[in-house]
C-alpha atoms as an extended CHARMM CRD file, in Angstrom:
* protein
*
       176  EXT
         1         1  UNK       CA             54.1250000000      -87.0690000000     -116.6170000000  PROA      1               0.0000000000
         2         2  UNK       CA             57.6160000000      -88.0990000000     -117.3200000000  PROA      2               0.0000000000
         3         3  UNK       CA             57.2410000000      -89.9990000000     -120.0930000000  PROA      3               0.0000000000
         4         4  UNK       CA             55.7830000000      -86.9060000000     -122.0110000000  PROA      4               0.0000000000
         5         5  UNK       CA             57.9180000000      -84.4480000000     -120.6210000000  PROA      5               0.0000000000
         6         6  UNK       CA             60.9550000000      -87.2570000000     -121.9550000000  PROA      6               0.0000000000
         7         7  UNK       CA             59.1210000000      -87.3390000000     -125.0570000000  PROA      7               0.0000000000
         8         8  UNK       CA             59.3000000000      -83.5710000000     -125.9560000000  PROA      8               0.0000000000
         9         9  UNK       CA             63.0040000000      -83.2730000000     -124.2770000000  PROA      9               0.0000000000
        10        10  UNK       CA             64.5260000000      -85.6960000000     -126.3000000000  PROA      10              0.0000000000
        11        11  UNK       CA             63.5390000000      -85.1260000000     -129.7350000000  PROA      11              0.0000000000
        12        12  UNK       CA             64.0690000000      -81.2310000000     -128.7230000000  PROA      12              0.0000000000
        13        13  UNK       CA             67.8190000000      -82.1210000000     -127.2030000000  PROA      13              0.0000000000
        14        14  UNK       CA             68.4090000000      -84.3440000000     -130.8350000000  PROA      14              0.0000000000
        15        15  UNK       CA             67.0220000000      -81.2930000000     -132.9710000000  PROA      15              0.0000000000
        16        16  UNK       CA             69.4010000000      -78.9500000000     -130.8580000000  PROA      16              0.0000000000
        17        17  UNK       CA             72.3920000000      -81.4560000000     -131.4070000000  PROA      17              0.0000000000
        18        18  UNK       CA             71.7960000000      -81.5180000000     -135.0500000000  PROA      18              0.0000000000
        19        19  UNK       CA             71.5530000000      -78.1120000000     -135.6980000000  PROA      19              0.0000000000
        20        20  UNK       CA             74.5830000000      -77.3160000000     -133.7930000000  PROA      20              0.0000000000
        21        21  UNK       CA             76.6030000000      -79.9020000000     -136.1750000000  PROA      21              0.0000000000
        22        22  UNK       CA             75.3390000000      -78.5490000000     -139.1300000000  PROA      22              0.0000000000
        23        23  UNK       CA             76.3770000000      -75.0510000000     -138.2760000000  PROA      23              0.0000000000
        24        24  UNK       CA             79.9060000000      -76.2610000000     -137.6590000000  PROA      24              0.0000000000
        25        25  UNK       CA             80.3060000000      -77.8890000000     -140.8170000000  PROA      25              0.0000000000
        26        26  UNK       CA             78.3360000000      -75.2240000000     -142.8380000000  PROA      26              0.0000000000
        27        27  UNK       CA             80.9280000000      -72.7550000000     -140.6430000000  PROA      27              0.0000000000
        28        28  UNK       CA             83.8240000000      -74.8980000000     -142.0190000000  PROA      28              0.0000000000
        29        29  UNK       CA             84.6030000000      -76.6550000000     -138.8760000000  PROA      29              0.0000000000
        30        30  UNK       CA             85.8360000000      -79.8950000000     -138.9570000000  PROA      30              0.0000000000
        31        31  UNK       CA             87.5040000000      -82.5390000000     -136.7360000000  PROA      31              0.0000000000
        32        32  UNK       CA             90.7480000000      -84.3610000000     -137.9900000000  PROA      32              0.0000000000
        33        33  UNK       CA             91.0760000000      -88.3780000000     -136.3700000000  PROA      33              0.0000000000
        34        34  UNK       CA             93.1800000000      -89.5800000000     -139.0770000000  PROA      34              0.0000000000
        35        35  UNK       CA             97.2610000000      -89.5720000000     -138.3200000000  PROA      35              0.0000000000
        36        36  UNK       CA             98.4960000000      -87.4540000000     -140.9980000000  PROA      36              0.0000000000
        37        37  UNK       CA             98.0850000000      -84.1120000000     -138.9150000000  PROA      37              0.0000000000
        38        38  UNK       CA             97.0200000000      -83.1330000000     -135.6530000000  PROA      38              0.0000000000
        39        39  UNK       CA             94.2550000000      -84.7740000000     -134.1220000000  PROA      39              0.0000000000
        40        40  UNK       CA             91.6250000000      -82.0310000000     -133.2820000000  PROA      40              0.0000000000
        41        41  UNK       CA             89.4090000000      -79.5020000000     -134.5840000000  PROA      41              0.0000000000
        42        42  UNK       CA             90.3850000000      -77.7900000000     -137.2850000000  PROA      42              0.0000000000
        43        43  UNK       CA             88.1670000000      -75.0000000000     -140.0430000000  PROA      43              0.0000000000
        44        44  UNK       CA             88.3980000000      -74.8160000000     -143.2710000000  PROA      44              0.0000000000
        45        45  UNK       CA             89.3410000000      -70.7720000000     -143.7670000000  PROA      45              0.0000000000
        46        46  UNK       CA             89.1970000000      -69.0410000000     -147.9020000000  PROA      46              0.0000000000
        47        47  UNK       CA             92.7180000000      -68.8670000000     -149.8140000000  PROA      47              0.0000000000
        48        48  UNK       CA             91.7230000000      -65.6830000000     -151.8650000000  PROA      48              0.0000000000
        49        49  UNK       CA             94.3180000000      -66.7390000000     -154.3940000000  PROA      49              0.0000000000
        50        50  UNK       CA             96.1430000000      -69.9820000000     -156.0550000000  PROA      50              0.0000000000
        51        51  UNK       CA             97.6880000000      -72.6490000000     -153.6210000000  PROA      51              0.0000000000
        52        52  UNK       CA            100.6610000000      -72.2660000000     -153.2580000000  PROA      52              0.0000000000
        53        53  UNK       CA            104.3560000000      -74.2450000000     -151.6500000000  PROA      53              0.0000000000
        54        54  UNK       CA            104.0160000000      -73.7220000000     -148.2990000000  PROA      54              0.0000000000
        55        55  UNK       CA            100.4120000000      -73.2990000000     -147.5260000000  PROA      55              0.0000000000
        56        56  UNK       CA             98.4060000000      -75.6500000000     -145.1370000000  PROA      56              0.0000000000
        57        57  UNK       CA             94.9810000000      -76.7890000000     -147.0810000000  PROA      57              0.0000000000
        58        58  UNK       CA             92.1260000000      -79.0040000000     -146.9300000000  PROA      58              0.0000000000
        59        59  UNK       CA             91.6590000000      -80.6890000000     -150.2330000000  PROA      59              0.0000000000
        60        60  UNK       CA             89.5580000000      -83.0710000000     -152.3210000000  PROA      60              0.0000000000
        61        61  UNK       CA             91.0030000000      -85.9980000000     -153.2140000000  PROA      61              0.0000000000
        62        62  UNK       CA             89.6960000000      -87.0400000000     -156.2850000000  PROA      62              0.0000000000
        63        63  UNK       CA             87.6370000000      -90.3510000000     -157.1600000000  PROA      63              0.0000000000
        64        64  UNK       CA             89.5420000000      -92.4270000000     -158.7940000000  PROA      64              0.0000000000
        65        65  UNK       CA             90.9990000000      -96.6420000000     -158.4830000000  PROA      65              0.0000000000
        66        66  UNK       CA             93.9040000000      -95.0220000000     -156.2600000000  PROA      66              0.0000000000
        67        67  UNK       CA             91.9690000000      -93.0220000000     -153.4460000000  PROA      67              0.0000000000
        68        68  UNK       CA             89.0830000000      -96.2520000000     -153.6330000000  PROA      68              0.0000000000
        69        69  UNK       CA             92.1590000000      -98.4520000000     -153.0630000000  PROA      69              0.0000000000
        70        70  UNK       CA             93.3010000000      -95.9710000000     -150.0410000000  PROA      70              0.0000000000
        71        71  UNK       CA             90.1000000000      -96.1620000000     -148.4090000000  PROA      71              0.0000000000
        72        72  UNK       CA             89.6170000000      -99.9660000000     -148.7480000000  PROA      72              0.0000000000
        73        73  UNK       CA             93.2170000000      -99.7400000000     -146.5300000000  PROA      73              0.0000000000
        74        74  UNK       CA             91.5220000000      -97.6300000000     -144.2260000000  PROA      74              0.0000000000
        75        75  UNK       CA             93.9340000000      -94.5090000000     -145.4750000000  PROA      75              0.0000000000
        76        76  UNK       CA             90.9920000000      -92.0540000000     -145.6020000000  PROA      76              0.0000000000
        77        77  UNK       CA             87.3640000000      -92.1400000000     -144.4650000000  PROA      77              0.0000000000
        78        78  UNK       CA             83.8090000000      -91.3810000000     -146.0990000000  PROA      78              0.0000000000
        79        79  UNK       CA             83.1640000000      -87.5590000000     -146.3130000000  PROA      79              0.0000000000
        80        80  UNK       CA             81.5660000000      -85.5820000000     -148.3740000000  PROA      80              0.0000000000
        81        81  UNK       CA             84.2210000000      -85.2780000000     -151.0340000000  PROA      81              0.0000000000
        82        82  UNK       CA             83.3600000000      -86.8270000000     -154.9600000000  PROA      82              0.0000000000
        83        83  UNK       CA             83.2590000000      -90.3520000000     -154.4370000000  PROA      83              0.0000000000
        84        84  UNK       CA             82.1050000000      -90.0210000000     -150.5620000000  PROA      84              0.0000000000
        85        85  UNK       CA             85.9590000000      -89.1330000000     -149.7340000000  PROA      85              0.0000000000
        86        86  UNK       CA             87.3500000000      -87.1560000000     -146.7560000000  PROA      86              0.0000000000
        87        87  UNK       CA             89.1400000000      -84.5840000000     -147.4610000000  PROA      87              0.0000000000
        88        88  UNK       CA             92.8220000000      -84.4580000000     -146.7700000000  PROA      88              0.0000000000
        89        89  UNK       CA             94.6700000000      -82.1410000000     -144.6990000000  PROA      89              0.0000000000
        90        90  UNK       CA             98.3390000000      -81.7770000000     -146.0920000000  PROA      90              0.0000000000
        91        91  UNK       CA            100.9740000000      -78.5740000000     -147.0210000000  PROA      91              0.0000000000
        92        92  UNK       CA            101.4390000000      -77.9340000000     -150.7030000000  PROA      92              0.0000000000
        93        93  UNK       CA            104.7200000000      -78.4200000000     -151.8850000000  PROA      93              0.0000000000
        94        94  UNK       CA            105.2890000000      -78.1700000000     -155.3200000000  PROA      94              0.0000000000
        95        95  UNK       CA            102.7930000000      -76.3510000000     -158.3770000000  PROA      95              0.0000000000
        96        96  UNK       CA            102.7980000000      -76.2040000000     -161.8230000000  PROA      96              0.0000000000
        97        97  UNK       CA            105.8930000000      -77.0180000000     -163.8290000000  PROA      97              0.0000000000
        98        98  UNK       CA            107.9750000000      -77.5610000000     -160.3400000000  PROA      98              0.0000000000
        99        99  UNK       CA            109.6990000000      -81.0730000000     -161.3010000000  PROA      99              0.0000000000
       100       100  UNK       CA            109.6460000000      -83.8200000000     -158.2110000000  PROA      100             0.0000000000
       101       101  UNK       CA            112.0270000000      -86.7760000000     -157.9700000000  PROA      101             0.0000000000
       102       102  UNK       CA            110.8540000000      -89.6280000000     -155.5240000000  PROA      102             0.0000000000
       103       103  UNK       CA            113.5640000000      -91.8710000000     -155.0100000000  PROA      103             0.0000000000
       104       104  UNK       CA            114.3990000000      -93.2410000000     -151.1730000000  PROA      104             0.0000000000
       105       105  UNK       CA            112.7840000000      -89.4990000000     -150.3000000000  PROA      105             0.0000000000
       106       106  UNK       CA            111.0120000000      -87.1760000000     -152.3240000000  PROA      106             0.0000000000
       107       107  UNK       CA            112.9110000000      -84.1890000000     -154.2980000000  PROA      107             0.0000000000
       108       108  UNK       CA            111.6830000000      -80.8820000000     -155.3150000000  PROA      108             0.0000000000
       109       109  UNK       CA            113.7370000000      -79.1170000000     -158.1200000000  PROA      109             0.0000000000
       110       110  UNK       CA            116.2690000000      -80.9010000000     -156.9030000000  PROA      110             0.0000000000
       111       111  UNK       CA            115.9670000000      -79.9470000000     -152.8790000000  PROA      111             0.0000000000
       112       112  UNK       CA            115.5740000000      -83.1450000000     -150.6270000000  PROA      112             0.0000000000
       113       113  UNK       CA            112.2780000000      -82.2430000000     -149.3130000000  PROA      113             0.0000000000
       114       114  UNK       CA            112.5280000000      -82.7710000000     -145.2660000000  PROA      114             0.0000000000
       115       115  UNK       CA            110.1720000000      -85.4500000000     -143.6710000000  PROA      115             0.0000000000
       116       116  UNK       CA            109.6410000000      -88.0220000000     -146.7870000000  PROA      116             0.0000000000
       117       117  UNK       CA            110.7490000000      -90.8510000000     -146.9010000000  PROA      117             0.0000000000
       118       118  UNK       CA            109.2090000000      -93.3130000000     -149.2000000000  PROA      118             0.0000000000
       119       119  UNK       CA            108.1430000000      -96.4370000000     -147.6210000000  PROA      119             0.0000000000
       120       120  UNK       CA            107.9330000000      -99.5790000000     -149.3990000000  PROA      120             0.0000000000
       121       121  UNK       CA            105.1760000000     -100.9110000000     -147.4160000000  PROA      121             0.0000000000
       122       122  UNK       CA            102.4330000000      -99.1160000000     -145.4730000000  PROA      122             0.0000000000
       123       123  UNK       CA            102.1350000000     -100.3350000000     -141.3940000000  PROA      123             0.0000000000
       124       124  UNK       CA             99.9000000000     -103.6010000000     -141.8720000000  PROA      124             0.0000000000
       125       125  UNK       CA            102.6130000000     -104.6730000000     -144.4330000000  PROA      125             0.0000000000
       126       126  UNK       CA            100.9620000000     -103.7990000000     -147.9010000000  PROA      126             0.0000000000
       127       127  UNK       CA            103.4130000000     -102.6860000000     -150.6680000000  PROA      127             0.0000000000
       128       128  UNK       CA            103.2510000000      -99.0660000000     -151.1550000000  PROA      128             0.0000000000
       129       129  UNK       CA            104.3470000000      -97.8700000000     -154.6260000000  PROA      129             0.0000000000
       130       130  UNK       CA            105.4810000000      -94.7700000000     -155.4080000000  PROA      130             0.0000000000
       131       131  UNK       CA            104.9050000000      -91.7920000000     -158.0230000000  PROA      131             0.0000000000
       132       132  UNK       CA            107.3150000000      -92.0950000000     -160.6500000000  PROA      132             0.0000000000
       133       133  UNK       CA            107.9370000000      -88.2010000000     -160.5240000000  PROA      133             0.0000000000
       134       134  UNK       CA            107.8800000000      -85.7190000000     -163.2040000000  PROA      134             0.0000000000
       135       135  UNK       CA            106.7340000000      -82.1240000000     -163.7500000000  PROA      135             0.0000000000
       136       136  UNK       CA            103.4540000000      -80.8470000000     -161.6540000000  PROA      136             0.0000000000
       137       137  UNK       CA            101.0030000000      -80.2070000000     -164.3090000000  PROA      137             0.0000000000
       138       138  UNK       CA             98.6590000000      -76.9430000000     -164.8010000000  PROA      138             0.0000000000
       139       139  UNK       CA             95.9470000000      -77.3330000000     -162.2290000000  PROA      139             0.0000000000
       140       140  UNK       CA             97.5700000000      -79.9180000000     -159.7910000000  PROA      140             0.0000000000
       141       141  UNK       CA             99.2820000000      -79.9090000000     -156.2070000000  PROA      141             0.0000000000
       142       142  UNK       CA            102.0630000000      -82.1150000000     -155.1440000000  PROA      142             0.0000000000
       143       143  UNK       CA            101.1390000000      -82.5370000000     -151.5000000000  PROA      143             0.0000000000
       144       144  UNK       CA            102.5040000000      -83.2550000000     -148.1690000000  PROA      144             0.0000000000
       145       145  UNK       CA            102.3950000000      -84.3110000000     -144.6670000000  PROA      145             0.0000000000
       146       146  UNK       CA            105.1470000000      -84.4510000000     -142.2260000000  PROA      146             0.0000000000
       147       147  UNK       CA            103.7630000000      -87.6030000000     -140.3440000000  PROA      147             0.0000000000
       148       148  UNK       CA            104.9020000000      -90.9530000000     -140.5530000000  PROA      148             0.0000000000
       149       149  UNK       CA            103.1770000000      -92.8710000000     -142.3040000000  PROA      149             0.0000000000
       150       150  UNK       CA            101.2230000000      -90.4740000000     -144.3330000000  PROA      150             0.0000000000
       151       151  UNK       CA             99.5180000000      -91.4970000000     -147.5340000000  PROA      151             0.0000000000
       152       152  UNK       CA            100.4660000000      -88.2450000000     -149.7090000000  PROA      152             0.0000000000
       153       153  UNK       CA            101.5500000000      -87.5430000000     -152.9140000000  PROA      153             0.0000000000
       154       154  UNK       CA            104.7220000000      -89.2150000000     -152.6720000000  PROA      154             0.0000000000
       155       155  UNK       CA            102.2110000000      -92.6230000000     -153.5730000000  PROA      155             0.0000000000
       156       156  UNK       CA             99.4930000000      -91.1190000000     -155.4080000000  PROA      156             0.0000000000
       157       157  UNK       CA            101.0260000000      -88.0610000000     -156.9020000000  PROA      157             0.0000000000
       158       158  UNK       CA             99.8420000000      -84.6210000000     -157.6010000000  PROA      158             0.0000000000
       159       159  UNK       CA             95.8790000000      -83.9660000000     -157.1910000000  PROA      159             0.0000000000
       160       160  UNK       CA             93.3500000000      -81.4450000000     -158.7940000000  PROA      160             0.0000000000
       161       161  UNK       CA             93.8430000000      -78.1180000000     -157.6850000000  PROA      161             0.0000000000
       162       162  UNK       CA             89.9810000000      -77.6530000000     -158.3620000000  PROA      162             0.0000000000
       163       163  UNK       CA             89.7690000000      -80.5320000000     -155.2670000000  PROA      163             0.0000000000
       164       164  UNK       CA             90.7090000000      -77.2720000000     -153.1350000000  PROA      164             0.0000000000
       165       165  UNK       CA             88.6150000000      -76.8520000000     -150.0620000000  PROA      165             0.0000000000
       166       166  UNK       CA             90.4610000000      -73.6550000000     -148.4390000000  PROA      166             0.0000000000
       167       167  UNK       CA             93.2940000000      -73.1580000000     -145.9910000000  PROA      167             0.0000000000
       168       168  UNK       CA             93.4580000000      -75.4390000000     -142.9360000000  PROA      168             0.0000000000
       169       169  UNK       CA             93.3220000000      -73.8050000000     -139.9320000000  PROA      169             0.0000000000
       170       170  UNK       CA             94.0110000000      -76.0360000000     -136.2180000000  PROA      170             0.0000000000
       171       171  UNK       CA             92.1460000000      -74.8580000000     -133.8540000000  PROA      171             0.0000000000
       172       172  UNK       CA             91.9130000000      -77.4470000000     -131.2570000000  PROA      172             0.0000000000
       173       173  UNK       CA             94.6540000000      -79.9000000000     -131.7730000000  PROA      173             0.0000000000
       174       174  UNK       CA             97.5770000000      -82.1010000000     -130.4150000000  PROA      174             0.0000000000
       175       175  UNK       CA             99.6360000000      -84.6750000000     -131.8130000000  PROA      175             0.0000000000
       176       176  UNK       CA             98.6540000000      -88.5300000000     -132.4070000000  PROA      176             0.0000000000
């Protein structure tokens, strides 16, 4: 009598865990374990306009040598992004035709941008190189993270705009 009663529960319990999941992530939950931001739960809310400086967003990187390479590093994880990417959590900070300078620390039109620092190697001792800077072009982000350590745009430069998820919203966080 166990067994059976074990054998309905269970798959009943899975089916139940399942569904739950899949109306977080259809809700826009998701749950941040990477470094770059808070650790913690975190939904993915509409931007009813154009990014812009300032705002917090989830984003698409897209699939190209550069994010493969950042992934082989363990830099991102698989998601559901082109190329099986995670999406990244960072704070715009520059748009179309702002100009960025990344020297020793990263520069927009010509204000040190607090909190980046360029490192020339990442923590396991890999070189890290830079984006030569230039102008943001029409339909890209320059993005950012505050965190040590973050792999942002300061490395890989501006991404698509159209990689744009939503706003990022913590709900349930604290820091790494």
């Amino acid at each position: 009598m166990r067994r059976r009663r074990a054998i309905v529960i269970v798959p009943i319990a899975v089916a139940g865990l399942v569904a739950l999941a899949c109306g977080a992530w259809s809700g826009g939950l998701r749950v941040n374990l990477t470094r770059s931001s808070p650790l913690g739960l975190w939904r993915i809310e509409p931007l009813e306009r154009s990014a812009a400086a300032g705002d917090l967003v989830f984003i698409c990187p897209p699939d190209s040598p550069t994010f493969r390479m950042a992934r082989q590093r363990g830099y991102l994880g698989r998601g559901l992004c082109p190329g099986w990417f995670s999406p990244l959590i960072k704070t715009v900070v520059a748009t179309h035709r702002q100009s960025v300078a990344v020297g020793s620390e990263v520069a927009i039109d010509g204000r040190p941008l607090a909190h980046s620092d360029v490192q020339p190697r990442d923590s396991a001792g890999r070189a890290l190189t830079p984006f030569m800077g230039g102008q943001v072009p029409a339909g890209f982000l320059f993005v950012h993270s505050d965190f040590a350590g973050s792999y942002d745009s300061r490395y890989f430069g501006p991404v698509p705009a159209s990689g744009l998820l939503g706003r990022a919203r913590p709900l349930l966080t604290f820091e790494p």
